[in-house]
Structure formats: structure tokens, C-alpha cells
C-alpha positions in Angstrom: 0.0 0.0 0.0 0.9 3.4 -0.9 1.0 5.5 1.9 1.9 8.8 -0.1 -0.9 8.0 -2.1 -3.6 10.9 -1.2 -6.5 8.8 -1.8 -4.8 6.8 1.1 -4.3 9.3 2.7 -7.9 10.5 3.2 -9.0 7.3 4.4 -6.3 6.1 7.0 -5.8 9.9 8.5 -9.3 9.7 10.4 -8.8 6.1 11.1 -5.6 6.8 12.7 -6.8 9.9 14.8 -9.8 7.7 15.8 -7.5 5.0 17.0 -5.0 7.7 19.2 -8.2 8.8 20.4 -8.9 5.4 21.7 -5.7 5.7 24.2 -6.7 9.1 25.6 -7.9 9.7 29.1 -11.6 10.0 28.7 -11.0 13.2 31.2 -9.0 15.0 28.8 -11.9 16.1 26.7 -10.6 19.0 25.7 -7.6 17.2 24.2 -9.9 14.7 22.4 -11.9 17.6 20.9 -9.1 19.6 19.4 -7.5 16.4 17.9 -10.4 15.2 16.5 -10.4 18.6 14.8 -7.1 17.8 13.4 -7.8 14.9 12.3 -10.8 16.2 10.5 -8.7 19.2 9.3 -6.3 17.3 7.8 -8.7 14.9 6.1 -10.5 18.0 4.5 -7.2 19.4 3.0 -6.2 16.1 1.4 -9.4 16.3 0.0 -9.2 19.5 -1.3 -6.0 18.6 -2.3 -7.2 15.9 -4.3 -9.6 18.0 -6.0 -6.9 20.6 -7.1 -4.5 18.1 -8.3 -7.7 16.3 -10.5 -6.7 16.3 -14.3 -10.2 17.0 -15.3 -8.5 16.1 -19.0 -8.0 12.8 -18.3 -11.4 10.8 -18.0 -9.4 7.4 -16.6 -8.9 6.9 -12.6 -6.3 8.7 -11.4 -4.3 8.2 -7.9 -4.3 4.6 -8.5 -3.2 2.1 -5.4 -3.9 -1.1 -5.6 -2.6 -4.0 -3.5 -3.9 -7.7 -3.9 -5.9 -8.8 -1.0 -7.3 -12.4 -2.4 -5.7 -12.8 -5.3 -8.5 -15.9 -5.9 -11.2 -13.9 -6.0 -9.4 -10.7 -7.6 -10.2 -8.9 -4.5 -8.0 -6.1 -3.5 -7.2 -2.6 -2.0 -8.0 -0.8 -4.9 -8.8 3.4 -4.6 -8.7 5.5 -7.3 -10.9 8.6 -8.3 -12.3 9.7 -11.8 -14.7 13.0 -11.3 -17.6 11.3 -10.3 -15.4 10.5 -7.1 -13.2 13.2 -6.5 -16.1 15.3 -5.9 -17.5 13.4 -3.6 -14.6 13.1 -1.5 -14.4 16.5 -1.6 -17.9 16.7 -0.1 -17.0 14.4 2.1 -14.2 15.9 3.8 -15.8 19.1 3.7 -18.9 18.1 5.5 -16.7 15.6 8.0 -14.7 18.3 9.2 -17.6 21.1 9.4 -19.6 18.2 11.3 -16.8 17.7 14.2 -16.1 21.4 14.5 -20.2 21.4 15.5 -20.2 18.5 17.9 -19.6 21.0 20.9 -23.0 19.8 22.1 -22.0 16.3 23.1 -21.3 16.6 27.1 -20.9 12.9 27.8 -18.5 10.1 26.4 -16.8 12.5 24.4 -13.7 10.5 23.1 -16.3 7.8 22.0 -18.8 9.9 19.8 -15.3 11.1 18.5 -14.1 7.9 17.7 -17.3 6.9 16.1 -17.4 10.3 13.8 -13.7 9.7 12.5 -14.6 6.3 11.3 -17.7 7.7 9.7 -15.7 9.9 8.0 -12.8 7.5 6.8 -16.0 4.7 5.8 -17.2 7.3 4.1 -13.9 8.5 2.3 -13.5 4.5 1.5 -16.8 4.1 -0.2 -16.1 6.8 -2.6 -12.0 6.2 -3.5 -12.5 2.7 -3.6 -12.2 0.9 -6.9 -13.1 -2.5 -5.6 -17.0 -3.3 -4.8 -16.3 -5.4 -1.9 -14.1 -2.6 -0.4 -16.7 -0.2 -1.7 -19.6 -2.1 0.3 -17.7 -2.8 3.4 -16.3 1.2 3.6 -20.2 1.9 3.6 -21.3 -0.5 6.2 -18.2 0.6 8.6 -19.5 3.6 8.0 -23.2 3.1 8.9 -22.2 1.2 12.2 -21.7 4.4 14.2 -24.6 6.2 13.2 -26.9 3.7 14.6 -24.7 3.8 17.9 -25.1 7.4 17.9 -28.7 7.8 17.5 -28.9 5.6 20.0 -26.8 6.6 22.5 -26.5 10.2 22.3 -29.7 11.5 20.3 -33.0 13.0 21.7 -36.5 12.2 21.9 -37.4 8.3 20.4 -34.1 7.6 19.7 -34.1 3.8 20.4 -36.9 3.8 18.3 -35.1 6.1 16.1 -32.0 3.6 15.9 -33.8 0.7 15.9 -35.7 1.3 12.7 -32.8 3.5 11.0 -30.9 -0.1 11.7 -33.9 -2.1 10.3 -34.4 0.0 7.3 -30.8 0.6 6.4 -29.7 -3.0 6.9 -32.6 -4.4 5.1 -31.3 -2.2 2.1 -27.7 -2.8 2.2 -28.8 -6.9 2.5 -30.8 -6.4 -1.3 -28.2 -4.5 -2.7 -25.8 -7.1 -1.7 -27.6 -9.9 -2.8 -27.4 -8.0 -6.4 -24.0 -7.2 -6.3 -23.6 -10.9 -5.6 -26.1 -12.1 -8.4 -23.7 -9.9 -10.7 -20.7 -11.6 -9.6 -22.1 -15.4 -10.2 -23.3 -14.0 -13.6 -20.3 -13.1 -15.1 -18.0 -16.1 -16.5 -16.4 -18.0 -14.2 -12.9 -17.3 -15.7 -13.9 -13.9 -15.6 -15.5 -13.4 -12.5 -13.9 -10.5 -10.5 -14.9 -7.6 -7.7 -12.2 -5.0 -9.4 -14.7 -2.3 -11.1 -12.7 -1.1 -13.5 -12.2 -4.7 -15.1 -16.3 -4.9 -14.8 -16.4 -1.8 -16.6 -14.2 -2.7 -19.6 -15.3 -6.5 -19.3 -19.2 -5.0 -19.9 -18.4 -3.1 -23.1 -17.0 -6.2 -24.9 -19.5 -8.7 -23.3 -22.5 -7.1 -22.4 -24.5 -9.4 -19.7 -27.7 -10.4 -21.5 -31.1 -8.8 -21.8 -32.5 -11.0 -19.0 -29.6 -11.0 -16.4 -29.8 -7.2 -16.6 -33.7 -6.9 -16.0 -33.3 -9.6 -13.3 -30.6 -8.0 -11.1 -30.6 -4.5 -11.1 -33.6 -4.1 -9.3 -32.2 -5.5 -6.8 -29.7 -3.1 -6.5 -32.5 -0.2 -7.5 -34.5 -0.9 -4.2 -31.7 -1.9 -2.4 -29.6 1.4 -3.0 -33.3 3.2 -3.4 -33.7 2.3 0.5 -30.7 3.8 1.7 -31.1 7.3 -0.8 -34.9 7.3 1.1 -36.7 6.5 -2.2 -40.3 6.4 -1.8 -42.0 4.0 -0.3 -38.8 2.9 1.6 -38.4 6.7 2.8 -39.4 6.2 6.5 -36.4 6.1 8.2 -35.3 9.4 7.4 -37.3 11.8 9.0 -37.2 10.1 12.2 -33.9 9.1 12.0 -33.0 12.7 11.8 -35.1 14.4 14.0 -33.4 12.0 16.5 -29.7 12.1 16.0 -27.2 14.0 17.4 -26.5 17.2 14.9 -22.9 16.0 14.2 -24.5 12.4 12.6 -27.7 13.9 10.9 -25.5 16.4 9.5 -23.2 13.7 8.0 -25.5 11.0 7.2 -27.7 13.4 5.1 -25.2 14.9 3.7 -22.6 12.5 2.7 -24.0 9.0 3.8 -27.3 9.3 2.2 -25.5 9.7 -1.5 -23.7 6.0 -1.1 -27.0 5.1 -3.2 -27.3 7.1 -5.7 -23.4 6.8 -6.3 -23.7 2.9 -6.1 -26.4 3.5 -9.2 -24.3 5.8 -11.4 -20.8 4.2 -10.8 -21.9 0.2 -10.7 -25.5 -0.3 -12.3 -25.8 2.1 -15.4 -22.7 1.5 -16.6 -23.0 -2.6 -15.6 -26.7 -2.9 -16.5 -27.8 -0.2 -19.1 -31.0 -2.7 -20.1 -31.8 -3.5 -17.1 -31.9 0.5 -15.6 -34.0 1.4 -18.7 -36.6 -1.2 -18.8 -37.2 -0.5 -14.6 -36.7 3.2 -15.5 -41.0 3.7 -15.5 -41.1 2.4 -12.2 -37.9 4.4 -11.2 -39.7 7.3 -12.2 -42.9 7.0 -10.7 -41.2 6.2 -7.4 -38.6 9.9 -7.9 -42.0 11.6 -8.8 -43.0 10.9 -5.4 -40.2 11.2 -3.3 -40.4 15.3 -5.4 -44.4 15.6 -4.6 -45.7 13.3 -1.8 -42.1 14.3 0.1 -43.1 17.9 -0.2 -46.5 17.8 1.1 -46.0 15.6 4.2 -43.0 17.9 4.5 -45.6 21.0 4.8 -47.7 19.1 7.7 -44.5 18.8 10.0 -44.4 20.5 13.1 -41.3 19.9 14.0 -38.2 21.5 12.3 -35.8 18.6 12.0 -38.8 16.9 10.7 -39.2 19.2 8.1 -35.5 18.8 7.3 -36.0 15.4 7.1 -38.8 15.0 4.2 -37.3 18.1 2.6 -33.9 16.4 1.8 -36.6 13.1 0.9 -37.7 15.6 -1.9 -34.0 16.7 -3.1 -33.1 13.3 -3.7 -36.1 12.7 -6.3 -34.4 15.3 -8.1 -31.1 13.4 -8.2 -33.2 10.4 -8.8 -34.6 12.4 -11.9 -31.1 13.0 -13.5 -30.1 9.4 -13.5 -33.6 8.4 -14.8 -33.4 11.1 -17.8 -30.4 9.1 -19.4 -28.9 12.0 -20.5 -25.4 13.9 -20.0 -26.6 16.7 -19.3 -28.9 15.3 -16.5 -26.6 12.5 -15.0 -24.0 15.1 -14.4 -26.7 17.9 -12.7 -27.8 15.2 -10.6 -24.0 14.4 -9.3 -24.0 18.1 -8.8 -27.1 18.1 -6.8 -26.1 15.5 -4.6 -22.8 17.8 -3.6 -25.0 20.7 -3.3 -27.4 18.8 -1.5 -24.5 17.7 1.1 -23.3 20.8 1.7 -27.0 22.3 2.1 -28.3 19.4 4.4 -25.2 19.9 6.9 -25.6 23.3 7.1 -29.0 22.8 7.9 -29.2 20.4 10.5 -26.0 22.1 12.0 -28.4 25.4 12.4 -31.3 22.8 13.6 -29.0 21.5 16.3 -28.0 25.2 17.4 -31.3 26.4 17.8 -32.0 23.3 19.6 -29.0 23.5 21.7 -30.1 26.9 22.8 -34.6 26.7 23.4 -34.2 22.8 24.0 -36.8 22.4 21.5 -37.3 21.9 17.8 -41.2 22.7 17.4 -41.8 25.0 15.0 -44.7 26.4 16.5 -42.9 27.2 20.0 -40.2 29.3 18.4 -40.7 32.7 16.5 -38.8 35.7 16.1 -35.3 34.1 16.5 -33.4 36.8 14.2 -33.4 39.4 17.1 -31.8 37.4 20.0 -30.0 35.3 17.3 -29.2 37.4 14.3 -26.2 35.6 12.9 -27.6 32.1 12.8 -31.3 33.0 12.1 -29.8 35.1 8.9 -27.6 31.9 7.7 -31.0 29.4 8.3 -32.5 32.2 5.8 -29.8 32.0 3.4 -30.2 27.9 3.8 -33.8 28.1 2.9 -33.2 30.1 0.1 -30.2 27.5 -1.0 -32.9 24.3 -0.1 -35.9 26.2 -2.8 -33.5 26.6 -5.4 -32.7 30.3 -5.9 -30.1 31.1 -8.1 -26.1 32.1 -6.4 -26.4 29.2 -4.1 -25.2 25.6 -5.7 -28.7 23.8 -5.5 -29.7 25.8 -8.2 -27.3 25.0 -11.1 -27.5 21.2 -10.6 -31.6 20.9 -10.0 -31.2 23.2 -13.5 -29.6 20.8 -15.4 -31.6 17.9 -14.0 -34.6 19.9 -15.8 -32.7 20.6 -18.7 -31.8 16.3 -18.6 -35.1 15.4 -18.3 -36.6 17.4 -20.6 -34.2 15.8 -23.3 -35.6 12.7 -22.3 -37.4 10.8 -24.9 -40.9 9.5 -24.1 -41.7 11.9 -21.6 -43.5 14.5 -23.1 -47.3 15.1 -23.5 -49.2 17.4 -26.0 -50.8 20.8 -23.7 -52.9 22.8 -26.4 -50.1 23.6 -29.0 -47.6 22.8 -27.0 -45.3 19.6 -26.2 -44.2 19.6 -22.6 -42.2 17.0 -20.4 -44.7 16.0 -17.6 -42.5 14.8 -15.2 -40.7 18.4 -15.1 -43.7 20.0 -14.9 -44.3 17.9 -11.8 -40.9 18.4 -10.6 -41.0 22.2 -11.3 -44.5 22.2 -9.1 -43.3 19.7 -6.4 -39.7 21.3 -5.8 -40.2 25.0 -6.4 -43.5 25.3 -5.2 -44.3 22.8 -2.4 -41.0 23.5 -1.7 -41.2 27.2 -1.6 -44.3 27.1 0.6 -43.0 24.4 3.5 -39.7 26.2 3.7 -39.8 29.6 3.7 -43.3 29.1 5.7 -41.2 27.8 8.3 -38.5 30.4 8.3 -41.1 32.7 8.4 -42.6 31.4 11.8 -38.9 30.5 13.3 -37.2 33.7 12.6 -39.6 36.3 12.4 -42.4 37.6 13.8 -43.0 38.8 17.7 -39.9 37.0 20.0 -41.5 35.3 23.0 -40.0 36.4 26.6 -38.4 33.3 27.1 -36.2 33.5 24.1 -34.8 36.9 24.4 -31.8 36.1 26.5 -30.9 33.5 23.9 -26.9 33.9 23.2 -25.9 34.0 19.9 -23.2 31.9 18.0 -19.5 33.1 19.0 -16.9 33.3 16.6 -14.9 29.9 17.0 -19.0 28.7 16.7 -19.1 30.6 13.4 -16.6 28.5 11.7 -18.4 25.3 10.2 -21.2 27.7 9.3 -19.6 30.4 7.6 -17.7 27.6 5.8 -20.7 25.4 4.7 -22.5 28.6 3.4 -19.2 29.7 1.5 -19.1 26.3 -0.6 -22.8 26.6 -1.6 -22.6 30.0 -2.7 -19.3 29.6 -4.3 -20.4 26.2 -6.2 -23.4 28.2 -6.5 -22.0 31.0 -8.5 -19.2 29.0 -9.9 -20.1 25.3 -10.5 -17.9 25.2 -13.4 -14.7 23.5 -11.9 -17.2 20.8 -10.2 -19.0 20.5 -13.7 -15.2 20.2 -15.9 -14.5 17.4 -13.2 -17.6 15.4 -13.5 -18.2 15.7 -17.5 -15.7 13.1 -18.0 -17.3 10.3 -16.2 -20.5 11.0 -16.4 -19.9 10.8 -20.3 -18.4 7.7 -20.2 -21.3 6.5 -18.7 -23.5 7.9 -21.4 -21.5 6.8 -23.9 -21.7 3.0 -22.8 -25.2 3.2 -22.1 -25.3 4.6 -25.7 -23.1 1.9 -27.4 -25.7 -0.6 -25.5 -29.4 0.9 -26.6 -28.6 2.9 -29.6 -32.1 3.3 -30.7 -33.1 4.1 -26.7 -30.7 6.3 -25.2 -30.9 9.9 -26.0 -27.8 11.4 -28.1 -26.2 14.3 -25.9 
């Protein structure tokens, strides 16, 4: 193994912190904090590193490491990142290290909450870099084993209900998606059979799998990886599971965590199983549809904020749901941009959540109310964060749900005659559900939260100091800078996602639309 190797690097650094962590005095709290920082820090700048040093001209892997593990089996640690990946170890780092600098809250067992949220951070780190799918499905389940143990142990209100169906839910998911990932193994050849991806991937444009294998095994990894994205009906977890867990975990489940399916989908079953993904695309998009509409309105009925959150970021992932559906370039890449955008928005709004909690011990909507006085800093930044979550233009949810739109209007088959005109139903529906519903839940609720008359008991509430300010201020930077300027994320991802196209093109020439 290459230690130099900065792929590496990203994923032992917070697995090495976590482990010194694990031989501090549990007394020494304030030690524990600031080197759980560290470790976070340095994870985020090897990210960012990585993203710098991306040649967005080559549209291969790049940082390649790869050490046999069972050679048998052609199983082995294998990382590498093409732009697909790269941005979303960005994100992850990013989000990681915003997410420990907010964990402030957590008064008891500090070294172990720290120790679980560094090997969050490095599962997550491993799910994304890695270019072998066993190591890319054991880097997410390493990763999912501390956010049940934090819901449960340090999260509020039902959390061991909470944890016990986040566990159930999530589990149940990861044991589908397996059983497909399986399935695709046994399918291939036996002389052939491997776990290395980018093998797979050149294996599948010479030998296709046939028609039948494809339509028999990708659902299984559509529900499967549908479960843990929260695609409708298997959504149920979410909400709950959120309005539950401590802000550090909600903030980096929903933002990075959450996008292991949709990633799973786009680097392993479109490219893998182009027949398969279009002949289940009607159901795919009925099921986005909903997660965009029904999401929305049950999102309007909650009374309670994190609630709110939690259907709300239900909704954004039909919209990345929508892009891979559309089978276009233009739409697979917008929905790899909304799912960074949608990161970076989601942390910054549950880290706000947890604030507000942290300071009137309560998340009901109706109990709070004209928060920007006592708290003008963070009410202004949960503003800007609605605005960001309906879509306005300058913050980075905006460009990627555009192209989405722009995707799925391309696609063929889903338009309808209105009058004269020819219009793509399903963005009219997304159009209504995201910046309508969405409008109306969201800023509704800012409305009641931050404005109005300020009852007594809130104004002595103390607003967020500067050292507090940090993994805001930070998480509102990217999305307005990704917001304004998506074009260095958009140059990085191009390349994959056209590759994807382009095989998915070679498969179903007379299906796939031409970009």
C-alpha cells in the first residue's frame, strides 16, 4: 500500500486519529476535541488537495493504489478517483470536518462519539475512493455502524426507536443491494468473475451481460440502494432518523452518507446494466416523482423543524433520482451536482437545527418565533439555507436541479401534448413539487422560526460566537461559491459521467438519447 498516495491518505488519517483517540484519558476532553479537529482538518485538505490536483482532461482513474488482497477472488485494495469520485470526497471531507467542529453539544462520552465520527468519516472516504465493490460495500457499512450507535446513545427524543428502525431500514437495504451485487458476480464467466470495477467496466463493453440478467438483477440493487437514498415508499427512516440524531450524525449521514445510493447506481448499475436501468426506469420514475411531490407535502404538515428537514432532503433526492432516470449527460451530471449541493446544504441545515435546539431545547416550529433578534447571525444563515434548499439562483442547489430539468426534458418518451404545445410531464411535476411545495414548507417555516414577535423566554438567547461561526460560515461559503461557480465541479464530473453515457449509448442505440 501506498502510503503517499492521497486517496490513502484520506482514508487512514481519520482512522488513525480515531485509534490515538482510543488511548486518551476519557477526562482529557478538551484534548480529544481539538485532535479530533485535526484529524478532520487534515482529512479535508487532502481532500481538497485531491480535487486541485484532479486532471479533469483525463477521463481514466487517477491516484491509482492497488494492493492484492485475495488474489482468488481478484479482490484487493483498490482506490482511485475519476470525477464522479473526487467530488465526492471532496464533499465528504468538507462536511466531516464542518460536522466535528459542530459537535460541541455532546457533554458525555466524548472520546467515543469522537471515535465513532472519524470512522464515519474515513467509511465514508472509502466508499467513494475505492475501486473494488467489496471494499466499496464494506467502507459503507463501517461507515453506517456508528450512526446507529449514535442515534442511540447520544440522540433526543425516540431515539431507540429512532435507531432501531434506521438499523432495520438501512440494513434491510444494504442486505438487497448485496444480494445484487452478488447475483452480478455469479453471472459473469467463471474465468472472468472479479470484484475490481474497472475490469467490470471494460469486461461490460465487450461482453454485455444479456437482456435477462440485466432486467433480473438491477432491481435489486435499485431498491436496495433506493432504501438507503430514502426513495419512496422505503423513505421512513429518514425523517425520524434525523429528527433523533445528534447534529454532528444527521448532518453527516444526510449529507454524505445518504449519497452512497445514488453513487452505487451511477458508478456500478448504469454502466453494468444499461437494459436492465431502462426497462425499470417507468417504475424508477414514478417512485422519484414521489419522493419530489408526496415528500413535499408531508414535509408541509410537520411540526417539528428537524422533521421538516427530514422529508425536505426526501424531496431533493427525487431530483437526483430524476437525473439518472433522464439518461442523459446533461442530466446524470446535474444530478452528481445536486447530490454535492445537497450535502453541503443538508449539513448546514441540520448544524443550524442543532443550534437552535441546543439553545430553546426544543425543535417545534410552532414554539419558536422571532429568533433573528436574540440570534441574528444564525437566524440570517437558516434564511440564506432556505433560500439555498428552494433553489434560488447564487447558491449551488440551483445550477445542478437546472440541469436535471434541462436532462429530463431531453428525455425521450416523456413528453405530453398541452394545447399547442409539447411539454415533459414529469418536469412540470418536478417544477410544481420542488419550487412550489418546496417554496411554501420552507420559507413558511423560516417565516414562523425567525420572524415575527420574539416570545419572553427567548430573548436572553446567546448567539453563536466566533470559533461557533466557523463550520457555518464555511458550509454557506461552498454553496454560494459552487453556486456561483459550479464550473470547476462541472469540468470534473463531465468526463465520467460521459463515459457513462456513452456505454449506455453503445448498449441501446435506438433508446438512449444522443447528448
Amino acid at each position: 500500500m501506498d502510503f503517499l498516495n492521497i486517496l490513502n491518505g484520506t482514508i487512514l488519517t481519520p482512522l488513525v486519529f480515531a485509534a490515538g483517540l482510543c488511548f486518551m484519558p476519557a477526562r482529557k476532553w478538551l484534548a480529544i476535541r481539538w485532535l479530533a479537529i485535526l484529524g478532520a482538518f487534515i482529512t479535508v485538505v487532502l481532500s481538497g488537495l485531491a480535487f486541485a490536483w484532479f486532471n479533469i482532461n483525463d477521463p481514466g482513474f487517477q491516484f491509482v493504489n492497488r494492493v492484492t488482497w485475495v488474489e482468488s477472488l481478484d479482490m484487493s485494495w483498490h482506490v482511485g478517483a475519476d470525477g464522479i469520485s473526487v467530488v465526492m470526497v471532496l464533499l465528504t471531507g468538507i462536511v466531516g470536518f464542518a460536522a466535528t467542529l459542530v459537535s460541541w453539544d455532546i457533554t458525555s462520552r466524548q472520546k467515543e462519539f469522537y471515535v465513532l465520527l472519524l470512522i464515519m468519516i474515513a467509511g465514508a472516504m472509502g466508499m467513494f475512493a475505492s475501486l473494488d465493490i467489496f471494499f466499496i460495500y464494506f467502507f459503507h457499512e463501517l461507515a453506517l455502524i456508528p450512526t446507529f450507535l449514535m442515534i442511540g446513545i447520544w440522540g433526543s427524543g425516540k431515539r431507540e426507536y429512532a435507531a432501531m428502525k434506521t438499523t432495520l431500514y438501512l440494513s434491510a437495504g444494504a442486505f438487497v443491494a448485496l444480494i445484487g451485487l452478488i447475483a452480478l458476480y455469479l453471472a459473469l464467466p467463471a474465468a472472468d468473475r472479479t470484484f475490481n470495477l474497472p475490469t467490470l467496466l471494460d469486461y461490460a463493453r465487450q461482453h454485455p451481460l444479456a437482456a435477462n440478467v440485466q432486467r433480473f438483477i438491477y432491481p435489486f440493487l435499485l431498491f436496495g440502494l433506493g432504501t438507503l437514498v430514502s426513495l419512496v415508499p422505503f423513505h421512513t427512516w429518514a425523517p425520524i432518523g434525523y429528527a433523533c440524531a445528534p447534529t454532528a450524525t444527521a448532518m453527516f449521514h444526510a449529507g454524505v452518507l445518504k449519497k452512497f445510493g445514488l453513487y452505487a447506481l451511477i458508478r456500478i448499475a448504469l454502466p453494468l446494466l444499461p437494459v436492465g436501468a431502462h426497462d425499470w426506469n417507468g417504475v424508477l420514475l414514478v417512485l422519484l416523482l414521489c419522493n419530489i411531490v408526496y415528500g413535499g407535502l408531508v414535509a408541509m404538515r410537520q411540526k417539528d423543524f428537524n422533521y421538516l428537514l427530514g422529508y425536505s432532503s426526501v424531496a431533493h433526492m427525487g431530483f437526483a433520482f430524476l437525473g439518472i432516470a433522464s439518461f442523459t449527460f446533461i442530466g446524470l451530471t446535474g444530478a452528481v451536482l445536486v447530490m454535492f449541493a445537497h450535502g453541503i446544504m443538508a449539513a448546514l441545515a441540520f448544524g443550524l437545527s442543532g443550534y437552535f435546539f441546543a439553545q430553546t431545547g426544543t425543535r417545534e416550529i410552532k414554539e419558536l418565533g422571532g429568533l433573528c433578534r436574540p440570534l441574528p447571525f444564525v437566524g440570517t444563515l437558516l434564511v440564506m439555507t432556505a433560500f439555498a434548499s428552494v433553489g434560488l439562483p447564487g447558491f449551488a442547489n440551483f445550477p445542478g436541479e437546472l440541469m436535471v430539468l434541462f436532462g429530463a426534458w431531453q428525455a425521450p418518451g416523456w413528453h405530453a401534448k398541452i394545447g399547442a404545445a409539447t411539454v415533459s410531464w414529469p418536469v412540470l411535476l418536478a417544477l410544481w413539487g420542488g419550487a412550489v411545495i418546496g417554496a411554501v414548507y420552507m420559507l413558511r417555516a423560516i417565516r414562523n422560526i425567525c420572524f415575527g414577535p420574539t416570545p419572553a423566554k427567548w430573548q436572553s438567547l446567546v448567539d453563536a460566537n466566533i470559533f461557533a461561526r466557523v463550520p457555518y460560515v464555511f458550509l454557506l461559503v461552498v454553496l454560494i461559491w459552487v453556486g456561483c461557480y459550479p464550473k470547476p465541479l462541472v469540468e470534473a464530473i463531465k468526463p465520467a459521467t460521459g463515459q457513462i453515457i456513452t456505454a449506455i449509448e453503445k448498449a441501446m442505440p435506438a433508446v438512449a438519447p444522443k447528448r
